[in-house]
Wavefront OBJ file of the C-alpha trace (Angstrom):
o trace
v -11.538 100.123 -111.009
v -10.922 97.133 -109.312
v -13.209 93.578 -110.271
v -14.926 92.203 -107.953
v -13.769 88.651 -107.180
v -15.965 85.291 -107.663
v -16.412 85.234 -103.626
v -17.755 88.727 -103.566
v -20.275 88.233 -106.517
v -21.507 85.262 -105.236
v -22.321 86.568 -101.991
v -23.879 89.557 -103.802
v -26.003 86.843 -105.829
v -27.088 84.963 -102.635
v -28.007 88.385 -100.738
v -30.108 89.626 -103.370
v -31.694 86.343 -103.520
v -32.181 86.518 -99.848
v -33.684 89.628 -100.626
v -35.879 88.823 -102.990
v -36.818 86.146 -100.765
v -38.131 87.850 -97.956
v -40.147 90.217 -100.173
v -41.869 87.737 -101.544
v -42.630 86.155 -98.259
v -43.875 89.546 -97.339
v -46.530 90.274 -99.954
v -47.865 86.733 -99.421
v -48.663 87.105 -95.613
v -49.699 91.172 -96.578
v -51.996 88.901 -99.402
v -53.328 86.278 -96.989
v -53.963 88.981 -94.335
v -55.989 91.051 -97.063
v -57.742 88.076 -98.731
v -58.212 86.062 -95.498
v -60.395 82.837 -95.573
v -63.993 84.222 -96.066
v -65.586 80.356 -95.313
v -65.133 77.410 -94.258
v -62.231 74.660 -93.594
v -62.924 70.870 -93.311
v -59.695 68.760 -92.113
v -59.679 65.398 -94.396
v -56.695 63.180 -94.758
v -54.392 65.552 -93.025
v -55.051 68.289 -95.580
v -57.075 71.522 -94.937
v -60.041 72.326 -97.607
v -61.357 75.692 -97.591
v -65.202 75.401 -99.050
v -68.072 77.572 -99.607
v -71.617 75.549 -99.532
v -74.494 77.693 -100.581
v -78.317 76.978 -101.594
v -80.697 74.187 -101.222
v -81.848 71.522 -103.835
v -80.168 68.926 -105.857
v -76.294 68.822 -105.454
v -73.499 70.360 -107.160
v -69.915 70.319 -107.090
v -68.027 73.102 -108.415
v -64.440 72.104 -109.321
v -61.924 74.854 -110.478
v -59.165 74.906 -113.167
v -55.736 75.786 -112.842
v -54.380 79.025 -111.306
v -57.465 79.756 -109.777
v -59.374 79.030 -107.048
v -63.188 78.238 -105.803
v -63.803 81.919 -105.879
v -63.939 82.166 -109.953
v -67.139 80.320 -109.690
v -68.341 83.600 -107.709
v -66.767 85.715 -110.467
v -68.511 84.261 -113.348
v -71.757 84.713 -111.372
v -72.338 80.689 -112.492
v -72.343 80.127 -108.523
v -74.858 82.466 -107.892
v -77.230 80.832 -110.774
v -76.972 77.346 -109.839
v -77.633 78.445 -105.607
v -81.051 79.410 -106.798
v -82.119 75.875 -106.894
v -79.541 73.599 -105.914
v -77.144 72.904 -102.840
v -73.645 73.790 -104.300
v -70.718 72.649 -102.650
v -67.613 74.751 -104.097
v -64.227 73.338 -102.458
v -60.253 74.976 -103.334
v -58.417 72.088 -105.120
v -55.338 71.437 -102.760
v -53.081 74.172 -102.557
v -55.347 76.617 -104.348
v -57.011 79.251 -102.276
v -57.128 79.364 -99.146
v -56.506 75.004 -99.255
v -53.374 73.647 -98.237
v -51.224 71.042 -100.159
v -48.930 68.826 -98.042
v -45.675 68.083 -98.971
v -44.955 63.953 -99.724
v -47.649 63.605 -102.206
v -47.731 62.935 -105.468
v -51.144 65.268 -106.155
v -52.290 63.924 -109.446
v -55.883 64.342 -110.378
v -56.646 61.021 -109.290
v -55.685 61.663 -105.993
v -57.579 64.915 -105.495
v -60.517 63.325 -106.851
v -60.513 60.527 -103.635
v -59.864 63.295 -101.494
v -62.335 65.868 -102.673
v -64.915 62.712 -102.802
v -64.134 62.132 -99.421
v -64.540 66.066 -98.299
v -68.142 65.892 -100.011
v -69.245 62.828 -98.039
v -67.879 63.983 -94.909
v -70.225 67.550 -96.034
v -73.400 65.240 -96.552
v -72.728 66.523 -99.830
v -73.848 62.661 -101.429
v -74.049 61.921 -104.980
v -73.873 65.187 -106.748
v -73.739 66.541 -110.620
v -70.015 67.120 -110.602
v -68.783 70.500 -113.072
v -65.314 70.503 -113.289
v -63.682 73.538 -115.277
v -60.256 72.752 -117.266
v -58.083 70.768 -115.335
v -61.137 70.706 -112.494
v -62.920 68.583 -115.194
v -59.602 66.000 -114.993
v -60.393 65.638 -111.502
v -64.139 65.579 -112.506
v -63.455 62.832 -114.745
v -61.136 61.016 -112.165
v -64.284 61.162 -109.310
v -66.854 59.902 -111.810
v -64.241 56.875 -113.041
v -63.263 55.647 -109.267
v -66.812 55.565 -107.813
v -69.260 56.237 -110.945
v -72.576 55.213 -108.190
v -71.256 58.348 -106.315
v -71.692 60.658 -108.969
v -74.707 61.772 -110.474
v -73.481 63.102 -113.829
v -70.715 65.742 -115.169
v -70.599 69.121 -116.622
v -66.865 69.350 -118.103
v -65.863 72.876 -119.247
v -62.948 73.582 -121.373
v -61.013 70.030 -120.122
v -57.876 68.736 -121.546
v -58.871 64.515 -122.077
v -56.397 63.483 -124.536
v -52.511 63.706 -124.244
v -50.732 65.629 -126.691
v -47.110 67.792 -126.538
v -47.675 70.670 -124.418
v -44.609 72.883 -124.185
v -46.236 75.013 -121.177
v -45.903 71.874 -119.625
v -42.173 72.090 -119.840
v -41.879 75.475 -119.454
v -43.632 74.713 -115.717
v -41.588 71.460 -114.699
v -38.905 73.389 -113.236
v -41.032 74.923 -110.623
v -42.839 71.550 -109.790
v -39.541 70.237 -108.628
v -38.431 69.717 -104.956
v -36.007 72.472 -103.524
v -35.197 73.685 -107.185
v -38.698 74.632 -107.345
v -38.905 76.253 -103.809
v -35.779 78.285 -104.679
v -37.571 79.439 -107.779
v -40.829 80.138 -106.916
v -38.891 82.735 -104.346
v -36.913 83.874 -106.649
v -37.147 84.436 -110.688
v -40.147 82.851 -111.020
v -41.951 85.442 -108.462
v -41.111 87.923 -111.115
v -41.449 86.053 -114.148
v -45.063 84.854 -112.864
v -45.782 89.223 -111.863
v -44.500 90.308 -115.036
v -46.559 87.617 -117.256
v -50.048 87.435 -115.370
v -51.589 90.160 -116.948
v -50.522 88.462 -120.570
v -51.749 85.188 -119.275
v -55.374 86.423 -118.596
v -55.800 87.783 -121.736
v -54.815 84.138 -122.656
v -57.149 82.725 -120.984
v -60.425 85.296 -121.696
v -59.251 86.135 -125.089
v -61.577 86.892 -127.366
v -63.106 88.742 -124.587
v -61.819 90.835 -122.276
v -60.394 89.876 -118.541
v -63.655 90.809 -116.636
v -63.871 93.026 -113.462
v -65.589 90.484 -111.057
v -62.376 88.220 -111.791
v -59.965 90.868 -110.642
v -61.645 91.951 -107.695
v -62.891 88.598 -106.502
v -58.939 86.525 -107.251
v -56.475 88.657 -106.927
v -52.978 88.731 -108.670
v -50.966 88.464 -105.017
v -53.263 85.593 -104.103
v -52.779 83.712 -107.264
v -49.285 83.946 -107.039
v -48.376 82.759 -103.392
v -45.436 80.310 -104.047
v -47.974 77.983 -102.503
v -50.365 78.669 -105.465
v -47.274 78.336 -107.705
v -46.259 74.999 -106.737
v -49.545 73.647 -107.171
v -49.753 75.467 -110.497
v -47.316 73.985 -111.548
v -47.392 70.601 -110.136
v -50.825 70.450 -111.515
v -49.612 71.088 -115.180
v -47.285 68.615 -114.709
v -49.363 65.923 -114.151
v -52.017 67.268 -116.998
v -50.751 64.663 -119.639
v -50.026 61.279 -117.813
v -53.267 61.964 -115.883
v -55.341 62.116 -119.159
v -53.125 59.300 -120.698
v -54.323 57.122 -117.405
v -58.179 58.038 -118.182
v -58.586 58.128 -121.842
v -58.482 54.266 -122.097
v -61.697 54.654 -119.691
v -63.999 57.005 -121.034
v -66.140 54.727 -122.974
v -67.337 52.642 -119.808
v -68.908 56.376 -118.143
v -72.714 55.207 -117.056
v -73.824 58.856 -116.247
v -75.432 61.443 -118.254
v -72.337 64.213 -119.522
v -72.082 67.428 -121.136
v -69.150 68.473 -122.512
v -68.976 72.247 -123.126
v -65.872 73.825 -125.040
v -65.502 77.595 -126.739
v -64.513 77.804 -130.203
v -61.507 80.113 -129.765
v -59.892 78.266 -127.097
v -56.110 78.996 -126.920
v -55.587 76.851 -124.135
v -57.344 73.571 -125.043
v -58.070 72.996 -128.422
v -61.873 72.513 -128.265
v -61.023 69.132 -130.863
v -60.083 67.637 -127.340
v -64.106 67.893 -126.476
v -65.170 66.827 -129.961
v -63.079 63.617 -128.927
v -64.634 63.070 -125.500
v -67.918 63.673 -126.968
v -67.219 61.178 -129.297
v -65.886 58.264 -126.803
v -68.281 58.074 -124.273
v -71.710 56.705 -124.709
v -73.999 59.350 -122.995
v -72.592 62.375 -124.056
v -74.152 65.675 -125.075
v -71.708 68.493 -126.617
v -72.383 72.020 -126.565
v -69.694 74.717 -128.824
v -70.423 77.854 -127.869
v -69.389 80.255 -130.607
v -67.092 83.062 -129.644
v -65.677 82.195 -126.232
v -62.366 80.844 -125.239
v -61.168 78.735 -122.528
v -62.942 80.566 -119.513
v -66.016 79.344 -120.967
v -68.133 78.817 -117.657
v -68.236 83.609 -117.846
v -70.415 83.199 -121.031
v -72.414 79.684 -120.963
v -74.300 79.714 -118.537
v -77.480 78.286 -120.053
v -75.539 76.035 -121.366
v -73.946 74.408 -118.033
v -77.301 74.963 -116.106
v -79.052 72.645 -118.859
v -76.275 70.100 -118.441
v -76.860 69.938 -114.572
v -80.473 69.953 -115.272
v -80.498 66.739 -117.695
v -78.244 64.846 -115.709
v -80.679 65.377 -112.591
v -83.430 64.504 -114.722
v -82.319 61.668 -116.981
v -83.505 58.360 -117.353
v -80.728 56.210 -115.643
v -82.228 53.066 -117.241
v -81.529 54.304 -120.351
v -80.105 51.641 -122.654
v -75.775 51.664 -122.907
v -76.302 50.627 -126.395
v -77.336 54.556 -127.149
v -74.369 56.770 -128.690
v -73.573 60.106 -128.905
v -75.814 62.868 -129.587
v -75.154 65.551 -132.547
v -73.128 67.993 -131.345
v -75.089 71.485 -131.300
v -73.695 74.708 -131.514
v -74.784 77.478 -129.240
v -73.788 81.158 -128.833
v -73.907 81.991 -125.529
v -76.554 84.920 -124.299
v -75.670 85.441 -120.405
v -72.938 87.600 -119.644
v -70.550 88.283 -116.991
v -72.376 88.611 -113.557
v -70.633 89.696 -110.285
v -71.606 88.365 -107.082
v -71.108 90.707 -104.288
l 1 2 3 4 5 6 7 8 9 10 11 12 13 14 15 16 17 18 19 20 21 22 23 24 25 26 27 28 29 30 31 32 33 34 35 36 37 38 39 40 41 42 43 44 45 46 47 48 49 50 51 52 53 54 55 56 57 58 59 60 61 62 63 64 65 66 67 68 69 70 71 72 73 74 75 76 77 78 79 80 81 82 83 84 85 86 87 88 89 90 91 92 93 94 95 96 97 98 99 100 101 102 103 104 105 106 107 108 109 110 111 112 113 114 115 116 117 118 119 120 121 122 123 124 125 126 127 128 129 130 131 132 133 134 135 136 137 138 139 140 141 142 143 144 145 146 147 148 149 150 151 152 153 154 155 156 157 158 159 160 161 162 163 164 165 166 167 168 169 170 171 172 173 174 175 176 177 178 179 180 181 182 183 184 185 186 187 188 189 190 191 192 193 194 195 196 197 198 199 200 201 202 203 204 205 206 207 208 209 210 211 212 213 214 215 216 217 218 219 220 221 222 223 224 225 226 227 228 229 230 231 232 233 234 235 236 237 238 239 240 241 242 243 244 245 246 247 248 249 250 251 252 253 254 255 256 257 258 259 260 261 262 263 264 265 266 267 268 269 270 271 272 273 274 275 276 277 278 279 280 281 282 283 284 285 286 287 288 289 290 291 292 293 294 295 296 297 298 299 300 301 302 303 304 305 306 307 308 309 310 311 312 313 314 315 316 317 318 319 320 321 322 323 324 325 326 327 328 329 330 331 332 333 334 335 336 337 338 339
């Protein structure tokens, strides 16, 4: 049996590869042709936003986390609630959904937060109660910080506000990086990301099971676009020098904010709220017993209330106030699917 030479396996390596490539490339046009664009696009900035903008009333902004897009709002039925009696503008964070994410930028919170600012003037969308949802309530954070007359109040859900060592940060770099990244995301990392999503919701719903409306509503093949991967991925990469840039900034927040964390978060540990809570002056905090990191499925009430008292508070009130007691709730509404 004769070896094969060093030539011949490495043109076996790159072929496979080349393979693998195309496949991939396959099931993400077979995904967008499936999952096509169901709204709206506005061109801002020479970057496409796809956005839903439902109901009439007071303003909202609905800001996703990480791996997801706009449509997990719709999943956890919280869009639904808040279109009863409020206009609720629901925009995918660059390169989530069906948004695109040019190449040349640095896309730190920060910057999305200018751009998605921009996207909700240009909507008529003007001075709304921002809720951001994990890393969505970085970029919450961000808006609120650069133009704090612009924004009416916040809602943040499960954020991560102060740095600490995160080793899925690491474990993501790779795939954030030019070229290197593009040859992963095609490769190895389109199977590593296939054979670890299922683990990775249970992550992120645990204690409670991955619900229906979330599968039907974002689908694995859409989540995992290399698109989607790279801005996964960039946007864990720029999770802890982003909150290292705000945290020195939290105290001089003006408007009314709720900060909302589960207690069995395995993602954030819900200490990170306790400390935001406890650093900025008008700050109400709400632990909702039993729930991890997808925390916007179960508390509802919760989040609602938050919109609600930010709309309706006293913006004389005097800066001198501090915190409120935290209070512990246990959330009552449960999954609801929009459809």
């Amino acid at each position: 049996m004769k070896l094969r030479t060093p030539l011949a396996a490495g043109a076996s390596v790159v072929l496979a590869a080349i393979g693998n490539a195309l496949w991939v490339e396959r099931r993400t046009r077979e995904a967008e042709r499936r999952f096509h664009a169901p709204h709206h696009h506005i061109y801002i900035h020479g970057t496409h936003l796809h956005y839903r903008l439902v109901g009439e009333g007071p303003p909202v902004l609905l800001l996703h986390g990480n791996l997801v897009h706009g449509a997990d709002w719709e999943a956890s039925g919280l869009l639904e609630r808040l279109a009863e009696r409020h206009q609720v503008l629901v925009i995918d964070r660059p390169g989530f959904g069906f948004s695109d994410r040019p190449r040349g930028i640095a896309w730190t919170p920060a910057r999305q937060a200018r751009l998605l600012h921009d996207a909700a003037e240009a909507l008529d969308v003007h001075r709304p109660v921002v809720v951001g949802h994990s890393l969505g309530a970085q970029v919450a954070l961000a808006m609120a910080l650069q133009q704090q007359a612009s924004v009416a109040g916040l809602v943040l859900v499960s954020g991560y506000y102060w740095p600490n060592l995160r080793l899925d940060r690491w474990m993501a770099a790779p795939v954030s990086v030019p070229v290197l990244g593009d040859v992963l995301r095609y490769t190895t990392s389109a199977w590593t990301a296939r054979a670890t999503f299922g683990s990775t919701l249970r992550a992120l719903f645990d204690p409670e099971p991955v619900p229906e409306s979330f599968l039907q509503l974002l689908p694995r093949d859409l989540l995992l676009r290399p698109l989607q991967q790279r801005a996964t991925a960039e946007d864990g990469n720029h999770m802890v020098g982003q909150a290292r840039a705000l945290e020195p900034h939290y105290g001089s927040l003006r408007m009314p904010v709720t900060v909302i964390a589960g207690t069995q978060d395995r993602i954030v540990p819900p200490k990170q709220s306790v400390q935001l809570h406890e650093a900025v002056p008008r700050a109400r905090l709400r632990l909702v017993d039993g729930v991890g990191h997808m925390a916007h499925y179960r508390a509802h009430e919760q989040i609602l209330a938050g919109v609600d008292e930010a709309l309706e508070s006293d913006r004389t009130m005097p800066l001198v106030r501090r915190t409120e007691p935290a209070v512990r709730d246990t959330a009552t509404v449960g999954v609801q699917s929009v459809g």
